[in-house]
C-alpha positions as CSV (number, residue, x, y, z in Angstrom):
1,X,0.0,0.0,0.0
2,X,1.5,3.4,-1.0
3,X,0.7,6.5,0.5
4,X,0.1,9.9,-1.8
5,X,1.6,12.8,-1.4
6,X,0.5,16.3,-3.3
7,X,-1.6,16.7,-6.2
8,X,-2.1,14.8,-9.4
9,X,-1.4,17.4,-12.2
10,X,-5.1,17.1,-13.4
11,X,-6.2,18.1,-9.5
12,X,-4.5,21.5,-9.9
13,X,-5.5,22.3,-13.2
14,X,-9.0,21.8,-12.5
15,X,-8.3,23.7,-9.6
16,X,-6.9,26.9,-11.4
17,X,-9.6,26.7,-13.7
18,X,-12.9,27.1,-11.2
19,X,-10.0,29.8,-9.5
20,X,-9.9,31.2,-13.1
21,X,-13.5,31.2,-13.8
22,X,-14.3,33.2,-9.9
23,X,-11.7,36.0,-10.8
24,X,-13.7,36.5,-13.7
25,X,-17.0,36.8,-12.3
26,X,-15.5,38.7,-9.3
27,X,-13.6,41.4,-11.7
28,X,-16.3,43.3,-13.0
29,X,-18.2,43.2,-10.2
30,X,-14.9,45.1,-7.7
31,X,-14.8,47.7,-11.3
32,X,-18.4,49.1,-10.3
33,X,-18.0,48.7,-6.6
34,X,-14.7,50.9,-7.4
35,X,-16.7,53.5,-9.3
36,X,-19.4,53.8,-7.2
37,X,-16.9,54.4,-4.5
38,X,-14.8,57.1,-6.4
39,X,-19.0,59.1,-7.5
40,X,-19.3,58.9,-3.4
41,X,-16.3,60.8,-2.9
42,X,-16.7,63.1,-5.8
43,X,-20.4,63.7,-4.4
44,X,-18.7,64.1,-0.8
45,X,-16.0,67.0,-2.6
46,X,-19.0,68.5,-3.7
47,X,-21.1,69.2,-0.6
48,X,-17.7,69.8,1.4
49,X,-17.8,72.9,-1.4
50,X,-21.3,73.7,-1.1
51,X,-21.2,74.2,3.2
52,X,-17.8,76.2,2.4
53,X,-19.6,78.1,0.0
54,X,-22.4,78.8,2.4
55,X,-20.4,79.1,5.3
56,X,-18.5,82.2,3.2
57,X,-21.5,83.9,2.4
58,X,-22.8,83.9,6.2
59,X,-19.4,85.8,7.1
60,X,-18.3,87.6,3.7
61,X,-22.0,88.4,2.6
62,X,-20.6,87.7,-0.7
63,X,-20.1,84.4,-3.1
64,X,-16.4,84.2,-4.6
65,X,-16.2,84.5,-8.2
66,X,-15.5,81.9,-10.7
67,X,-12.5,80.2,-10.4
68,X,-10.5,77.7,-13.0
69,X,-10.2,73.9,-13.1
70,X,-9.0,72.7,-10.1
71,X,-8.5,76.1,-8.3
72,X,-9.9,76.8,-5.0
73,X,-11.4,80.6,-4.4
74,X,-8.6,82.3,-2.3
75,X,-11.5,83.1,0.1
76,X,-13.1,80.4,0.6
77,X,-9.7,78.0,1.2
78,X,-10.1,78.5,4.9
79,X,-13.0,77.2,5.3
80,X,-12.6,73.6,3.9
81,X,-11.2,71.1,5.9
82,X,-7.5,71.5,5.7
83,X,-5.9,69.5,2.9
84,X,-8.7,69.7,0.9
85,X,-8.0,69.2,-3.0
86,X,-9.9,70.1,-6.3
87,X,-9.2,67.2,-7.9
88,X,-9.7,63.5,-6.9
89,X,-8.5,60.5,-9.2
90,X,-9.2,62.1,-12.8
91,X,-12.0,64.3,-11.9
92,X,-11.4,68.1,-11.2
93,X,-13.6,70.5,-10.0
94,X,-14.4,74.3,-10.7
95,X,-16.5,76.7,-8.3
96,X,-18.6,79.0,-10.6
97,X,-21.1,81.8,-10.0
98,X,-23.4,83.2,-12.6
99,X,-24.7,86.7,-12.5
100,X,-28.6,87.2,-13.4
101,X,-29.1,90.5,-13.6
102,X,-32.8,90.0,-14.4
103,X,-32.6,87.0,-11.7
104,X,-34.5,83.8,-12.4
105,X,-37.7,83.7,-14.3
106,X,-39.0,82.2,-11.1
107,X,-37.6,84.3,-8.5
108,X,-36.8,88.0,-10.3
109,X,-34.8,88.8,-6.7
110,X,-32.1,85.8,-7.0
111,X,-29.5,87.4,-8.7
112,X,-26.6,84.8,-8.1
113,X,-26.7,81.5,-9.2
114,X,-23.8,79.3,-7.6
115,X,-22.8,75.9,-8.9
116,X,-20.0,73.3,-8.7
117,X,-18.7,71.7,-12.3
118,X,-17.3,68.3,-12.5
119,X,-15.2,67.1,-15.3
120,X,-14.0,63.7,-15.7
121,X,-12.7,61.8,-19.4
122,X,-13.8,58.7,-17.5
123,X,-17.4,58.5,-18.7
124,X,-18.4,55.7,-16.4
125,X,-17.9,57.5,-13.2
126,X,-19.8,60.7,-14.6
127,X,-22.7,58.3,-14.6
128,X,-22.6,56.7,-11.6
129,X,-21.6,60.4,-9.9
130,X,-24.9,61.5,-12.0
131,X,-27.3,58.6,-10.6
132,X,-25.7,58.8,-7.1
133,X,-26.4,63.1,-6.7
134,X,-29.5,63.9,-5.4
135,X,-29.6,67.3,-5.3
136,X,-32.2,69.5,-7.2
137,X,-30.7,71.2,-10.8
138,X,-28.1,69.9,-12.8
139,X,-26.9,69.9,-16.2
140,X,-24.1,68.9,-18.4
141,X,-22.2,65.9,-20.8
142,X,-21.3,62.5,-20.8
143,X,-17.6,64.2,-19.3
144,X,-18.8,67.5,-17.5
145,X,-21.5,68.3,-15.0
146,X,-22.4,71.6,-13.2
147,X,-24.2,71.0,-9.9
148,X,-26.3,74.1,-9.1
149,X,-26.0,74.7,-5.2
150,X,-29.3,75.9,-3.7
């Protein structure tokens, strides 16, 4: 009577196959947990902006102008948390105000409108940070969204 020891060649190829066949399922799946993860933390950018934004209005009675990609208002910098960035991953961010001098059709005395814009070349997460915002207006492309802040 012999005794075996390890594995017949066949044993571990079956073996790296049903391992080969779970990484497969399991990719995709981590790809949109991924994404959905990177929206949250755009979303999260976004309304750490919006409460700086409103935060310098109650003290500066004023909104900062418009600023370019990626470039914090020189105002408002102290009061985000410290560190704070404009960017995250490939998506960048832009604080913009609008001035209405006619204000909105629907309310004549809003003069300002305030927004955040989003860009991103990575389509997929402009989606999912589309379907995961739920805040009232916004507008924008497959790469670029502008979140109007209320």
């Amino acid at each position: 009577m012999s005794r075996r020891h390890g594995f017949t060649l066949v044993e571990l190829m079956v073996t790296c196959t049903i391992l080969g066949i779970l990484v497969n399922l399991a990719l995709p799946a981590i790809a949109v947990i991924r994404r959905k993860a990177d929206a949250a933390r755009v979303v999260a950018d976004m309304h750490t902006i919006r409460i700086a934004a409103l935060n310098h209005f109650a003290e500066l009675q004023f909104f900062p102008a418009t600023q370019p990609w990626a470039t914090p208002p020189g105002s408002m910098v102290r009061m985000l948390p410290q560190g704070f960035q404009w960017t995250y991953k490939t998506a960048e961010y832009r604080w913009s105000r609008w001035s209405l001098p006619n204000g909105l059709p629907s309310s004549p005395g809003q003069t300002v409108l305030i927004g955040v814009e989003i860009r991103t070349p990575d389509q997929k997460l402009m989606a999912a940070i589309k379907g995961l915002y739920k805040g009232a207006v916004t507008f924008g492309t497959n790469t670029q969204v502008t979140f109007i802040i209320e």
